[in-house]
C-alpha positions as a LaTeX table, in Angstrom:
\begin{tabular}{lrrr}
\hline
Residue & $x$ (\AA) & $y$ (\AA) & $z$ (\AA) \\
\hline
Unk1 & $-21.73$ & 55.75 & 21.59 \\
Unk2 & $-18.61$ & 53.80 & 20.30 \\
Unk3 & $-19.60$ & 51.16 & 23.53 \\
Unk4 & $-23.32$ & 50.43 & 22.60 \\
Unk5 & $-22.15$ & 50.16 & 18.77 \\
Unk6 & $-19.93$ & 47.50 & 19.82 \\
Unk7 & $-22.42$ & 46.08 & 22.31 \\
Unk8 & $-24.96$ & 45.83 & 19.37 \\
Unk9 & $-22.01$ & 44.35 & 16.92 \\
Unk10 & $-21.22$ & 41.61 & 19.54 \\
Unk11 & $-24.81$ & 40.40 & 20.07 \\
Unk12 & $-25.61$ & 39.94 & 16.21 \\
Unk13 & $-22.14$ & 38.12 & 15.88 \\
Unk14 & $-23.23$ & 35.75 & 18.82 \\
Unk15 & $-27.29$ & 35.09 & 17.80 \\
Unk16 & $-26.05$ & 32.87 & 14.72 \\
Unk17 & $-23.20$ & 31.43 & 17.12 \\
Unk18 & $-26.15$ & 30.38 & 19.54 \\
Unk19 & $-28.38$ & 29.47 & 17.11 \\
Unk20 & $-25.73$ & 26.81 & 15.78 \\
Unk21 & $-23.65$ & 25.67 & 18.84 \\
Unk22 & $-24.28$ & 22.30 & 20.01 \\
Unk23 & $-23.68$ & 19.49 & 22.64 \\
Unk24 & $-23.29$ & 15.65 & 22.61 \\
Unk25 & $-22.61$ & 12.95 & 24.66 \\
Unk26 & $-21.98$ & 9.20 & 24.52 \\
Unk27 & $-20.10$ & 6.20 & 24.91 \\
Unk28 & $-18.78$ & 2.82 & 22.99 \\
Unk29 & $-16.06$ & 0.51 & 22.67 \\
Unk30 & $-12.40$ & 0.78 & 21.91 \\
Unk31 & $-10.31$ & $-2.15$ & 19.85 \\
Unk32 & $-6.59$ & $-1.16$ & 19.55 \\
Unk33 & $-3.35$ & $-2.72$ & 19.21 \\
Unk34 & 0.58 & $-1.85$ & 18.97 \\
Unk35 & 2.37 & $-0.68$ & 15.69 \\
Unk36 & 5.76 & $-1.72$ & 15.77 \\
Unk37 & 7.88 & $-4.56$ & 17.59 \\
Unk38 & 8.56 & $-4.10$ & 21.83 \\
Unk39 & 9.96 & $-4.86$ & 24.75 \\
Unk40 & 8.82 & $-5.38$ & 28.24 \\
Unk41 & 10.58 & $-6.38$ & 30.81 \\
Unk42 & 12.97 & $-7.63$ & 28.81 \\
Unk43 & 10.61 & $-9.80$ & 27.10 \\
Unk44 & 9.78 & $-9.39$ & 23.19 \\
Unk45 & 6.19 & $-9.26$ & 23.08 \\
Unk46 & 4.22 & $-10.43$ & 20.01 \\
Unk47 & 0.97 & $-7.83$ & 20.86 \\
Unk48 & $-2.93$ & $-8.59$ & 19.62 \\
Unk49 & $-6.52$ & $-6.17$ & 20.01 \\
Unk50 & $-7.35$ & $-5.21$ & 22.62 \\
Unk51 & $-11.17$ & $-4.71$ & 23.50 \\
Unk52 & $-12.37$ & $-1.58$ & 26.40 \\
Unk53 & $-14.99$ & 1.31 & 26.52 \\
Unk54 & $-15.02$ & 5.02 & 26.35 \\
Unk55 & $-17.60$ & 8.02 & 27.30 \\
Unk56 & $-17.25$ & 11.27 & 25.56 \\
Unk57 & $-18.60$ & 14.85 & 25.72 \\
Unk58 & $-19.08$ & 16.43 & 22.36 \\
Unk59 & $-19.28$ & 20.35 & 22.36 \\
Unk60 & $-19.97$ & 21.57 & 18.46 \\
Unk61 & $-20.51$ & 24.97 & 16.65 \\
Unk62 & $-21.84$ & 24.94 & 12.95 \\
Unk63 & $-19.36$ & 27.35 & 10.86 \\
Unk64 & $-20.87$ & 26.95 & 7.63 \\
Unk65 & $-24.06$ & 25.44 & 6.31 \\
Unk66 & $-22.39$ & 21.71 & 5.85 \\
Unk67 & $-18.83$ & 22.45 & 8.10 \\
Unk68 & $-18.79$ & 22.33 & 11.92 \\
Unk69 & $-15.59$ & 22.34 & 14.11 \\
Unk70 & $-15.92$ & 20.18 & 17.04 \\
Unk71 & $-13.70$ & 18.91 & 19.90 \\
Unk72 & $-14.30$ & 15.18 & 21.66 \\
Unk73 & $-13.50$ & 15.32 & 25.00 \\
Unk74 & $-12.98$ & 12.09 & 26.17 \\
Unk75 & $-11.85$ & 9.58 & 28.69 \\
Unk76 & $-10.60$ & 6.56 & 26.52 \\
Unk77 & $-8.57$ & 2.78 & 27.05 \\
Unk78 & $-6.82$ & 1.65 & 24.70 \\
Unk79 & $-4.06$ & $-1.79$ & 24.99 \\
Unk80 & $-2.72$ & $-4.74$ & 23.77 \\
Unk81 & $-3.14$ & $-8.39$ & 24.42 \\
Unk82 & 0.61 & $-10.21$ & 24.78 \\
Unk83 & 0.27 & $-13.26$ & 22.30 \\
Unk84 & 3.21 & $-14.93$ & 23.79 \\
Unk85 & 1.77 & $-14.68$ & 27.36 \\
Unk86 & 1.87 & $-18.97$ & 28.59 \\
Unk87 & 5.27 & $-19.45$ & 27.17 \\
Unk88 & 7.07 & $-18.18$ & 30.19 \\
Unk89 & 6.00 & $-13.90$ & 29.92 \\
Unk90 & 4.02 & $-13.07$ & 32.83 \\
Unk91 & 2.45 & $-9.71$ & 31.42 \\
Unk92 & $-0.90$ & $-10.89$ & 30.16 \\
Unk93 & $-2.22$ & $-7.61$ & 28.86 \\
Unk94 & $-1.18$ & $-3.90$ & 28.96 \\
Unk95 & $-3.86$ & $-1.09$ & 29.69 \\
Unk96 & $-3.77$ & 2.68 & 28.55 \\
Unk97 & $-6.53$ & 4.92 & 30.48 \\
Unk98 & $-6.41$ & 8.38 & 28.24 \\
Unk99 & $-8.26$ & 11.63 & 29.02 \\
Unk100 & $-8.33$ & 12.77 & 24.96 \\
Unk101 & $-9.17$ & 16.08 & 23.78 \\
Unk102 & $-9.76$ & 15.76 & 20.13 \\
Unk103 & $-10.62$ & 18.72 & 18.10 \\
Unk104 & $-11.70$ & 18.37 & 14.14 \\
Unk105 & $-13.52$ & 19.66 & 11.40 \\
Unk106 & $-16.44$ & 17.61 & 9.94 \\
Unk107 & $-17.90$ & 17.72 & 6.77 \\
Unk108 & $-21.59$ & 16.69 & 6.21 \\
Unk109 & $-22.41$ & 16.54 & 2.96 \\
Unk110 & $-25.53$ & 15.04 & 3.66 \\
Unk111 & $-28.23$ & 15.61 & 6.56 \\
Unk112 & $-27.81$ & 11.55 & 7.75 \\
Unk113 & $-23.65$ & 11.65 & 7.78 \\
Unk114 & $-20.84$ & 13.33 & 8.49 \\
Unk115 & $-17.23$ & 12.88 & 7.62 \\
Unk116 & $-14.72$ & 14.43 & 10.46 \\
Unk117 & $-10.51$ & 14.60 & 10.76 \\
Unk118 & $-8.19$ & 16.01 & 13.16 \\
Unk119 & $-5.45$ & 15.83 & 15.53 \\
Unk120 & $-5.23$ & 15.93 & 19.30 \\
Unk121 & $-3.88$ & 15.05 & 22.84 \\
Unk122 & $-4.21$ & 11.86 & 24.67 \\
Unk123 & $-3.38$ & 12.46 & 28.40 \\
Unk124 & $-2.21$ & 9.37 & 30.25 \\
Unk125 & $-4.09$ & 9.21 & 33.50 \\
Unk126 & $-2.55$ & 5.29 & 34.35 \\
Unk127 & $-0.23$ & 2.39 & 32.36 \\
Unk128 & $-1.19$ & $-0.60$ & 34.15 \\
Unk129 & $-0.22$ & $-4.88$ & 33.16 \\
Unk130 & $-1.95$ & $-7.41$ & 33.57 \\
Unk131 & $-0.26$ & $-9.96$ & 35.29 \\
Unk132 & $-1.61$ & $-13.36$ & 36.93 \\
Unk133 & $-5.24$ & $-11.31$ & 36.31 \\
Unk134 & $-4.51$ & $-8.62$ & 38.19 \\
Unk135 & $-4.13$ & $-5.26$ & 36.94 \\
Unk136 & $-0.85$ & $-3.35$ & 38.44 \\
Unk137 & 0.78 & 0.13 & 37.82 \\
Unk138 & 3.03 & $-0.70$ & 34.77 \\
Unk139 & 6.79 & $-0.05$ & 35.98 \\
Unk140 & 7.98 & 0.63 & 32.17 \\
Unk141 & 5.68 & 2.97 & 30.51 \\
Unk142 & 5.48 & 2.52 & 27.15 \\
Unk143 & 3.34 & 5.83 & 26.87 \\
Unk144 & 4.16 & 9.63 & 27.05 \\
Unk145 & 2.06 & 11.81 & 29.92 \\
Unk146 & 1.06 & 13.50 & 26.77 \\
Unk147 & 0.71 & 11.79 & 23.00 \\
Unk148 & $-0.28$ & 12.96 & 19.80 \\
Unk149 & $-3.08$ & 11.44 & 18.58 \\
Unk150 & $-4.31$ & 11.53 & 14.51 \\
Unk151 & $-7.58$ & 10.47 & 14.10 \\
Unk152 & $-10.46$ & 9.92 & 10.93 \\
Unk153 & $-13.76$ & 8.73 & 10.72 \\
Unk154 & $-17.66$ & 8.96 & 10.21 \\
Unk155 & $-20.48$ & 9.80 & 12.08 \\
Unk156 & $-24.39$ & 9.48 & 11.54 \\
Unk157 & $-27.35$ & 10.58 & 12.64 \\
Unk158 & $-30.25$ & 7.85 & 11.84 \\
Unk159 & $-32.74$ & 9.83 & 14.36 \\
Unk160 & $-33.56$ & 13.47 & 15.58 \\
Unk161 & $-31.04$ & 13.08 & 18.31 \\
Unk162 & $-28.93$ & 10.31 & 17.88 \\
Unk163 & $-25.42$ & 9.74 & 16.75 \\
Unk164 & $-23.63$ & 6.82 & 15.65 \\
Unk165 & $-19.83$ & 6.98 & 14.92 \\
Unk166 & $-16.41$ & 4.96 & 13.70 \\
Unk167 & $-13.73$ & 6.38 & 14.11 \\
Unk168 & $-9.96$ & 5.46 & 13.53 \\
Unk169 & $-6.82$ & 6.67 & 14.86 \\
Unk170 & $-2.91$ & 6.12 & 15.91 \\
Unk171 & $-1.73$ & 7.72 & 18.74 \\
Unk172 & 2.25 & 8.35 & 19.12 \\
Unk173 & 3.91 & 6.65 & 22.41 \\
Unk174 & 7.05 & 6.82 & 23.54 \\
Unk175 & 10.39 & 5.46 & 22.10 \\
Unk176 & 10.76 & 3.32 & 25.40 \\
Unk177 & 10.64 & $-0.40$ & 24.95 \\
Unk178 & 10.65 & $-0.25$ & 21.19 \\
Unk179 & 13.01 & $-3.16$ & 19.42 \\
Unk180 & 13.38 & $-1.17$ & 16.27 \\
Unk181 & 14.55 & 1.93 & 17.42 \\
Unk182 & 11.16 & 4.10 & 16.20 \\
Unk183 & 8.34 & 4.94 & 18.51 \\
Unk184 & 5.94 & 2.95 & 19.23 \\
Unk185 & 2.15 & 4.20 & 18.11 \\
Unk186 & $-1.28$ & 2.50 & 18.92 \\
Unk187 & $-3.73$ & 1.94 & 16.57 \\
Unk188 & $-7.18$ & 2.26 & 17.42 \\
Unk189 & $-10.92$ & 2.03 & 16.27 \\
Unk190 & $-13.78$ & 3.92 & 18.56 \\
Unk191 & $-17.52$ & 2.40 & 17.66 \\
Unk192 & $-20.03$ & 4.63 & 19.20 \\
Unk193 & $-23.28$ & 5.62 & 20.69 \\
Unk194 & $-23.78$ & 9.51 & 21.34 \\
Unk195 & $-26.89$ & 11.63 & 22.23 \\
Unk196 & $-27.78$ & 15.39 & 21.09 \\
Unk197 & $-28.61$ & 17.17 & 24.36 \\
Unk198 & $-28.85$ & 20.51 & 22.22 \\
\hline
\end{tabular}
């Protein structure tokens, strides 16, 4: 008896779970840039944005009537351009390819928009430099295998089944390379694209 009780308990806890989980997908661009001064290669590099892509799943599960808890899952680049590359530097550009997992709350106070925070992991997969326009494993990594990563933004939903998002966050690298003695973070801001499978 105590088994079918709980049987019957765990189905009408998961029927509103079901009715309310959901799943996105998408893609867009990425423009980041370095916080903080650095070194590479003994060179003191003056960085500037740096322009890439990014595709992201998006599983999601309503809590409350305006409050869902999501988590982006997400394979993201993010860089820097060297400004002083021509006056003698040879690295050109420097590359970041993340797998992020992103959880966060959002907050829709309205049926068009949301408003979402949280804090996650950004996995490096590969550091890589640009050099004579090339792209080569970077010898000095400037990044962590694994780095915090804060994050802020918007998202809307014009249509039935379409997102659009901004986003913008700062992810904690390493210490390595930095002139001021700090660690170094990237800034970044995700425009996106996404699409409601269910």
């Amino acid at each position: 008896m105590k088994s079918v009780v709980l049987t019957v308990l765990m189905c009408l806890l998961l029927l509103p779970l079901n009715a309310q989980l959901g799943l996105s997908a998408g893609a867009g661009i990425t423009i980041s840039d370095l916080r903080g001064q650095i070194e590479v290669g003994g060179d003191e590099i003056l960085s500037s944005a740096f322009t890439s892509w990014m595709i992201y799943a998006r599983p999601e599960l309503g809590v409350f009537e305006h409050i869902s808890v999501a988590a982006d899952v997400q394979i993201a680049n993010q860089g820097f351009i060297n400004k002083n590359d021509g006056s003698g530097q040879q690295l050109e550009a420097r590359r970041f390819n993340f797998i992020e997992v992103l959880p966060q709350v959002e907050f829709r106070p309205f049926s068009f928009m949301g408003v979402a925070a949280g804090a996650g992991v950004s996995v490096r997969i590969r550091e890589a430099d640009k050099i004579n326009g090339a792209w080569v494993d970077a010898k000095d990594k400037l990044s962590n295998s694994a780095n915090l990563t804060y994050f802020a933004g918007a998202r809307f939903y014009p249509f039935s089944n379409f997102t659009f998002h901004v986003t913008a966050g700062l992810t904690k690298l390493a210490d390595t390379g930095s002139l001021t003695g700090k660690s170094l973070k990237a800034g970044n801001i995700q425009i996106g694209v996404g699409y409601k499978i269910f």
